[in-house]
N, C-alpha and C positions, 0 to 999 in steps of 0.2 A: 504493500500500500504506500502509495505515496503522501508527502506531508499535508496533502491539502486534504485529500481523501478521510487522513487525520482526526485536523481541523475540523473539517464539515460534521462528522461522525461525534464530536464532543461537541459542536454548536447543536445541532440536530436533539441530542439527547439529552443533554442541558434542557433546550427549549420545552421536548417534552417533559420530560420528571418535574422542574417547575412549574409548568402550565396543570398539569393534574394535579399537582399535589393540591394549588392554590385551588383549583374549581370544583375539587373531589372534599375538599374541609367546606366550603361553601355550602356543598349539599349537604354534608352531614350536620353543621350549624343549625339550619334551617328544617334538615327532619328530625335535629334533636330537641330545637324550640318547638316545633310543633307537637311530638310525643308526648312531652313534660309539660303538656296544657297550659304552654304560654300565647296568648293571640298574638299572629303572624299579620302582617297587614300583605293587603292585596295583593301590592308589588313585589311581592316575596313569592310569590309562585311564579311571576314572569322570571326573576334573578334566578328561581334554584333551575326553570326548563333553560335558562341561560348558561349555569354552569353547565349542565349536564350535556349540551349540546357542544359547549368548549368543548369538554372533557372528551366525548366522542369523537370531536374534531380533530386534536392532539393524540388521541392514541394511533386511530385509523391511518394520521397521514406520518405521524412523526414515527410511529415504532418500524415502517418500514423506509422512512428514509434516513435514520441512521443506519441502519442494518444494508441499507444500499452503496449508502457513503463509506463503512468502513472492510467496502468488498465484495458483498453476499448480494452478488447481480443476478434480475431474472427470476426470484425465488418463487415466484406466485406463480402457478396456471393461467388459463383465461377463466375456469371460473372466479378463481381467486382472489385475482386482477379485476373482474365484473364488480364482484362485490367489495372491495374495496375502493372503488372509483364512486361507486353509486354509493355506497355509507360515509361518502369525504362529502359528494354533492349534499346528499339528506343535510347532515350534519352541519354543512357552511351555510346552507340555506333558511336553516334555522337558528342559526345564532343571528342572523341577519334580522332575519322576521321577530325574534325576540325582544331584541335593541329596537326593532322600530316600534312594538308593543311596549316597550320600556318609555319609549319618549313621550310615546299618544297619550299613556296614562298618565304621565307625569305632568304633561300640558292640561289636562283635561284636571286632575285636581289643584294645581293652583289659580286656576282662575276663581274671581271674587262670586260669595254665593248670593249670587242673584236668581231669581229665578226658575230660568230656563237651565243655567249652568247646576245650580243644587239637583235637578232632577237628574242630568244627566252624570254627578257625581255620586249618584244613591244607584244608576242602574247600570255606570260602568263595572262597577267590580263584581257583578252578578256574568257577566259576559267574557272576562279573562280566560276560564276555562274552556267557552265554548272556540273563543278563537283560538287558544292553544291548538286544542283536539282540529281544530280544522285546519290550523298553517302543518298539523302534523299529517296528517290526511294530504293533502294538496301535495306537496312534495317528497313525499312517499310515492305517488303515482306521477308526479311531470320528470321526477327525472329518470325515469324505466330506462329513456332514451342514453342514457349513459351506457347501457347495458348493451349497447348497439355498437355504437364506438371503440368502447375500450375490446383491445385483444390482448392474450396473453402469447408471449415468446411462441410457445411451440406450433400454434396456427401462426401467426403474423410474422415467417421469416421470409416470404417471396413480398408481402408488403412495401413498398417505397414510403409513401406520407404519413410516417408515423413521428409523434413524438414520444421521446424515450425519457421513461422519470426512474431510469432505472433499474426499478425492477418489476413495472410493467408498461406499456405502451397505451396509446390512446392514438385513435386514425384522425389526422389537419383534416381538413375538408379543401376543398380544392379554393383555386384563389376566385373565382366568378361567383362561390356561392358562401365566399368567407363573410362577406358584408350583411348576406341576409341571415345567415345563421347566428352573428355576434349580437346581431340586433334582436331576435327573437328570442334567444338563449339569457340575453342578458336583460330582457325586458321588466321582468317579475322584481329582477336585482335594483336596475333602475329608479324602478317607480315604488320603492323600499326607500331606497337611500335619498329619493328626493322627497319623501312624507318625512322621516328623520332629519334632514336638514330644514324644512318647511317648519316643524315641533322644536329644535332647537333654536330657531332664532326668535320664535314665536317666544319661549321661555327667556333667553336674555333681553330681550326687549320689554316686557314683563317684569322680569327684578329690575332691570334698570327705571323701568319707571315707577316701580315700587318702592324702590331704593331712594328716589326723587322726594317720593309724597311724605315718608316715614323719616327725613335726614333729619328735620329738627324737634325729632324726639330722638332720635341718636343721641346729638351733640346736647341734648340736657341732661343726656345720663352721664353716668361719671364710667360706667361697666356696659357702655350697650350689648345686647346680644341679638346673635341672630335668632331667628327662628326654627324650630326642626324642620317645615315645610321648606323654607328658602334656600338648611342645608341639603336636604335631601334632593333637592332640584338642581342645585350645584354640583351634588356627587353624580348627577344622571347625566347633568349635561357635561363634565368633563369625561363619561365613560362614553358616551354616545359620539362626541364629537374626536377622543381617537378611536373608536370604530372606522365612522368615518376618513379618517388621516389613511388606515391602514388597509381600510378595504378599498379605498379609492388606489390608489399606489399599484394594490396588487392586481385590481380589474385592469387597471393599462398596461402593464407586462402582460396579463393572460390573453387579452384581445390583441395585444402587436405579436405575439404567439402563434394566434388563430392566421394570421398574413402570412406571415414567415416561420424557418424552421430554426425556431429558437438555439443558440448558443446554451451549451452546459449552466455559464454564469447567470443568464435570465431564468434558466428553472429555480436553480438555488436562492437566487434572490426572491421571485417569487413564492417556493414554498418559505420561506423566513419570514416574508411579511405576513403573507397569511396565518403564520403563528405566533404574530407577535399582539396581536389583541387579546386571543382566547388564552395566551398565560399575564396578560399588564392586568385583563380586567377585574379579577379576585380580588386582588392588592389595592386596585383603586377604590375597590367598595368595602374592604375595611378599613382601612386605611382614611378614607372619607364620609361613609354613610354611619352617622354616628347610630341610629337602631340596629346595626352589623354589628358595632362595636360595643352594644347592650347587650345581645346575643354573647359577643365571643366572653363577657365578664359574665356573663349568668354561667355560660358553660364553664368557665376555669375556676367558677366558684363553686359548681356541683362537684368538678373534680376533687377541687380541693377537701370537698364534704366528703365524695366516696373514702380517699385516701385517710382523712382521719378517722374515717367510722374501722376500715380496714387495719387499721395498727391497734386501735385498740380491740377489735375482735382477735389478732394473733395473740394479744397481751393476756388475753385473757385465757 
């Protein structure tokens, strides 16, 4: 192996083992708050299908491309290579659809309770579940088409227009019908990230004008503080907007891709970004969402209960 082969093989695995660990303790936080009959708010089942779809995301693409980078080329079949291609797509497509479920809700409760907006913040969080179960439904069956595509080594060797990740292939499409496939393929992605940017500026413009109305009750306090609403709309919008940073990045390498046959360094830089959200975003929501950070103290305090109930039952 060469030094780069190396390299990649310890960035790759690095990337993974921290991205899980971070989004695999998220889910447990969150099915431990909820076991131990603590009320979970709304947003907390869109964040745990968020980790969980990282997590999926990070195992599926990262466990075989270290294992690729550090030599062990080809390993997959074509089924194998099928299903892995199509549980990377499920997977990215729903962390997508998460984050934009993350921002709608987020917009949708800080607005003032007027009217129209109170009814609609009493009959969003009744509907969370059913959109989950349906962005889960939806991309389960649009991306089949993956399963069409991708080949594995052992059929795909008289193949030309393949790209190679490795340690399975996936068929370009030719160049006359590259434009319509990017465009159709990337449609759903689109009109995701442009609701998420449309919800995120809607919310800073929002605190900023909120921030306006409320400054001189700030400056008569000697301790002003924020509010939980105001931090928790902070902590969504600095995770939603590097989503955005990172998934934007990575769809323009993946569609200059779909044109041309990618250099070695465009796959590798592409798969990196694409894992560089689903392992920053754990750390960003505890790290900033201060009811995460209520969770992580209730749970290091149970700990701490089991551990002393546990020494004095051996003492005894």
């Amino acid at each position: 192996m060469s030094p780069l082969e190396i390299m990649l093989g310890i960035v790759f695995c690095s990337q993974t083992v921290v991205g899980i660990v971070g989004n695999s303790f998220l889910v447990f936080l969150f099915t431990f708050t909820f076991l131990t009959e603590h009320k979970l708010r709304p947003i907390d089942t869109i964040l745990t299908q968020l980790a969980w779809a990282n997590s999926m995301l990070l195992l599926i693409k990262g466990v075989p491309q270290t294992m690729a980078a550090l030599g062990q080329k080809n390993f997959l079949d074509d089924v194998g290579c099928k299903i892995n291609f199509y549980l990377y797509r499920v997977a990215r497509a729903l962390s997508l659809n998460m984050t934009c479920l993350l921002s709608g809700f987020q917009a949708i409760t800080i607005n003032p309770n007027t009217a129209r907006w109170t009814r609609l913040k009493t009959r969003t969080p009744k509907y969370i579940v059913h959109c989950s179960v349906l962005c889960w439904v939806f991309h389960l069956i649009i991306n089949i088409t993956v399963l069409v595509r991708t080949k594995g080594t052992r059929i795909s060797k008289n193949i030309s227009n393949l790209l190679d990740y490795g340690y399975c292939y996936n068929l370009a499409v030719s160049t006359d019908k590259a434009a319509l496939f990017a465009v159709v393929d990337s449609f759903p992605d689109a009109a995701s990230v442009g609701f998420i940017i449309y919800a995120s500026g809607y919310m800073m413009l929002f605190l900023k004008t909120h921030h306006k109305r409320v400054k001189h009750i700030h400056v008569s306090r000697l301790s002003p503080r924020v509010s939980p609403e105001t931090r928790a709309t902070q902590s969504i919008l600095l995770l939603v907007n590097t989503f955005v940073c990172f998934f934007s990045l990575n769809s323009i390498l993946v569609m200059y891709m779909q044109f041309k046959s990618p250099r070695p360094w465009l796959l590798h830089s592409s798969n990196f970004l694409a894992a560089c959200f689903p392992i920053i975003s754990p750390f960003v929501l505890i790290s900033t969402d201060s009811q995460v950070l209520k969770y992580c103290y209730a749970l290091w305090g149970t700990s701490q209960l089991l551990s002393i109930s546990q020494k004095r039952f051996l003492q005894n």
